[in-house]
Each structure stands twice: as C-alpha cells, then as structure tokens.
DRENZAKOL-773660 format. One record per residue (C-alpha): residue number from 1; x, y, z. Coordinates in Angstrom, 2 decimals. Layout:
@i:NUM; xx:X; yy:Y; zz:Z
...
***
This chain:
@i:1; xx:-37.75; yy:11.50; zz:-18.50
@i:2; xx:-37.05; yy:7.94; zz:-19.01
@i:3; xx:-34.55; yy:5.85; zz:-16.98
@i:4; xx:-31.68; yy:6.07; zz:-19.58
@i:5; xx:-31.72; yy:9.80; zz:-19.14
@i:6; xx:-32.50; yy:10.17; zz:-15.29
@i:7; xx:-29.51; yy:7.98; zz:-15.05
@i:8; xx:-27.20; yy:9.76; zz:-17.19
@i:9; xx:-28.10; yy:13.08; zz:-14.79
@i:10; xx:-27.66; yy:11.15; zz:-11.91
@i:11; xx:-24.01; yy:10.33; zz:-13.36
@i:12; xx:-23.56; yy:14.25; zz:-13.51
@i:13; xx:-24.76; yy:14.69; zz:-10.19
@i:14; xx:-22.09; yy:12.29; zz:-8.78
@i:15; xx:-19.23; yy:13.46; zz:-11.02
@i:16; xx:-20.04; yy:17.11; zz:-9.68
@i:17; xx:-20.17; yy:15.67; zz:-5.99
@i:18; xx:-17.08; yy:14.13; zz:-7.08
@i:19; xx:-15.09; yy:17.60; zz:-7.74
@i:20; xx:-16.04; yy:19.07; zz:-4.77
@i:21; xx:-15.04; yy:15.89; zz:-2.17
@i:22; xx:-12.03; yy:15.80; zz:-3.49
@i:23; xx:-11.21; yy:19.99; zz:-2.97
@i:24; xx:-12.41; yy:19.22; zz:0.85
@i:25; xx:-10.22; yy:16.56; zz:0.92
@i:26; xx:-7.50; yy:18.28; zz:-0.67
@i:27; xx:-7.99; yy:20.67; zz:1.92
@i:28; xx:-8.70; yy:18.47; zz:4.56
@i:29; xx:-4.89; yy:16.76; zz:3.42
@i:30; xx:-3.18; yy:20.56; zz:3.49
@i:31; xx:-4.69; yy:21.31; zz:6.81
@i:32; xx:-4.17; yy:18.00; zz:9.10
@i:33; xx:-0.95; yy:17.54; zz:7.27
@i:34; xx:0.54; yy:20.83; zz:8.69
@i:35; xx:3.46; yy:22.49; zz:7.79
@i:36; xx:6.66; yy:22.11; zz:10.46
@i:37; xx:9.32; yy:23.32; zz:8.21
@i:38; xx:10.73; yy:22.03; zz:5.58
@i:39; xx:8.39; yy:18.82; zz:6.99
@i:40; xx:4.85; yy:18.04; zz:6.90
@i:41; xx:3.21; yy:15.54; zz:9.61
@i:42; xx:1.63; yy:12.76; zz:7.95
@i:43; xx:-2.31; yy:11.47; zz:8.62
@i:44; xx:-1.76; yy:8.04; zz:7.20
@i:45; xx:-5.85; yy:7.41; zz:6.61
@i:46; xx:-6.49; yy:10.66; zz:5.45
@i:47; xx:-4.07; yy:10.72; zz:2.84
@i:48; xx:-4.94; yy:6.65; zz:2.18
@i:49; xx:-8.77; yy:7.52; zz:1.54
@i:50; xx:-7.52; yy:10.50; zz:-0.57
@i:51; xx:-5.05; yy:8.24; zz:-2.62
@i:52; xx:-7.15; yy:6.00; zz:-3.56
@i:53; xx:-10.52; yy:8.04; zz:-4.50
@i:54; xx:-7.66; yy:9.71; zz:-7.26
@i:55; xx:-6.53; yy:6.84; zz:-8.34
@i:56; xx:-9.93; yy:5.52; zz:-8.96
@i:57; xx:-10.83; yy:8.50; zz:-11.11
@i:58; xx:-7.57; yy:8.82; zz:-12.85
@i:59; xx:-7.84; yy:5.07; zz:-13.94
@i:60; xx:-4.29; yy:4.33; zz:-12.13
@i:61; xx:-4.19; yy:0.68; zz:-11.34
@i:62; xx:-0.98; yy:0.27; zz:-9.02
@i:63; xx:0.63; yy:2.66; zz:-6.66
@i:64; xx:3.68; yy:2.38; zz:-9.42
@i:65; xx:1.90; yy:4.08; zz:-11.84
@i:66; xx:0.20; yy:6.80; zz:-8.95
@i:67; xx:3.87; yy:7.38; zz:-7.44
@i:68; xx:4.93; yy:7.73; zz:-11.20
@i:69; xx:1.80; yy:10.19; zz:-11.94
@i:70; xx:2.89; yy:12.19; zz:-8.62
@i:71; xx:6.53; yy:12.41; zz:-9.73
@i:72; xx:7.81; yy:11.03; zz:-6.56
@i:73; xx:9.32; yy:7.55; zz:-5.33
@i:74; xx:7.29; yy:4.82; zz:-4.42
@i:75; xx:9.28; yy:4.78; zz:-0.64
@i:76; xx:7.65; yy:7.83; zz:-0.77
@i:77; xx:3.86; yy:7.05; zz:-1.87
@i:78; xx:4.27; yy:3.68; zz:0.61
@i:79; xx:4.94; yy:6.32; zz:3.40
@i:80; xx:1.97; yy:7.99; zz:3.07
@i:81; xx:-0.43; yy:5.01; zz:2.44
@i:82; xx:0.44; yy:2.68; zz:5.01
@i:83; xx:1.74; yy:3.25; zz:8.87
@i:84; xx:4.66; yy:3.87; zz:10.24
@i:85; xx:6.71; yy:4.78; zz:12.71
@i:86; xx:7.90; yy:8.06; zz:11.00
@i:87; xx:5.41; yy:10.84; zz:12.03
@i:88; xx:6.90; yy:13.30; zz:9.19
@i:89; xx:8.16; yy:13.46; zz:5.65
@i:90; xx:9.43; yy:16.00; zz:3.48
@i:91; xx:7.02; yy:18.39; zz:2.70
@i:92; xx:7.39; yy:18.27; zz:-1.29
@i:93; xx:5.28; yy:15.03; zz:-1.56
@i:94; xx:2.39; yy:16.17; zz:0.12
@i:95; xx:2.44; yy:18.99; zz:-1.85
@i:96; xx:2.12; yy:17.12; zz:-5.06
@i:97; xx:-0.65; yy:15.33; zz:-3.61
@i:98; xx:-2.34; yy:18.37; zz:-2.88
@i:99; xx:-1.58; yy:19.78; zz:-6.17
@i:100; xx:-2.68; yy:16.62; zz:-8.23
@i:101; xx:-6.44; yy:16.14; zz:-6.10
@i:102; xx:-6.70; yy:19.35; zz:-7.19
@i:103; xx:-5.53; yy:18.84; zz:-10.60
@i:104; xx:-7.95; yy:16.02; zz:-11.19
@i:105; xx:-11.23; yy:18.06; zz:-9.71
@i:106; xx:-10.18; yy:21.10; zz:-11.89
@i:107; xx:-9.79; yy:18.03; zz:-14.90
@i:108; xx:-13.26; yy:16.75; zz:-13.67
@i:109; xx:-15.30; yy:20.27; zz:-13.81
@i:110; xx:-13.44; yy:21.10; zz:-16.85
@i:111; xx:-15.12; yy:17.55; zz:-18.59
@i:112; xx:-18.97; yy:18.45; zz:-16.93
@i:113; xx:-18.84; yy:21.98; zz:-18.38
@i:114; xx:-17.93; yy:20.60; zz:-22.32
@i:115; xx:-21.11; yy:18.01; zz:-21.58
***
C-alpha cells in the first residue's frame, strides 16, 4: 500500500470516528442539557465544543450562517456559545441542535457508505 492510499484510509478512519463523536456528543448535549419543562438548562462548553466541530464539517463559516442552518436567532445561537447569566433557554433550540449533530453524522455515514 503506498502512502497516497494508506492516507486516503486513514481519511475514512477519521470521517467514521467523526460520525460517531458527534452521536456521543449529541447525546452527551440531550443528556447534560436536561429537560425542565418547556426549558432546557444550558452547558455553555458542551454545546460550544459541539457547535463548532458541526460547523467545521458543514463548511459554515460564521455563527450567522450556523444560527441560519439551525433555523433559530442568532440571540439564540450567542446563548448557547458563550456565558451567561441565564442558566436556561427554551427548549426548541437545543432540540435543533440535537437534531442537526445528528443530521450531519447520519449525512457523514451516508457519504462513507457511497465511497
């Protein structure tokens, strides 16, 4: 195997890593961010570290354009991604989170199994 192709498996490797990290952390996000309600508690660096590792994948340069993906408001997105003194938020935009991690690992294993 020459280094051309070991790397190109080594890519694989990585992108399959990829999909699974990012269901732990999608489950990681739905289980620290627990439901209170119609409310959700917010884990600012969790949900930072999870932000970002999407948008880096998705090829979403601003948190504009990841608050636009994620169909809610940038107040929002800024909420989750940087401290405050608000310990909850509505539990809709966590959701979406949620739902769009694991949109992009489904998107991900979907793309390794057409290789």
């Amino acid at each position: 195997m020459n280094n051309e192709q070991q790397s190109f498996e080594l890519e694989q490797q990585a992108d399959k890593t990829f999909v699974n990290m990012i269901r732990l952390l999608a489950e990681a996000v739905d289980k620290r961010c627990f439901v209170h309600g119609r409310l959700r508690f917010i884990d600012t660096p969790l949900l930072n570290k999870s932000l970002h590792l999407v948008m880096i994948y998705n090829d979403i340069k601003s948190s504009h354009q990841l608050a636009k993906r994620l169909d809610i408001s940038f107040n929002t997105l800024n909420k989750m991604m940087n401290r405050s003194d608000s310990e909850t938020m509505n539990r809709k935009g966590i959701d979406k989170v949620i739902e769009f991690m694991n949109q992009t690992a489904d998107e991900y294993e979907k793309k390794l199994k057409s290789l």
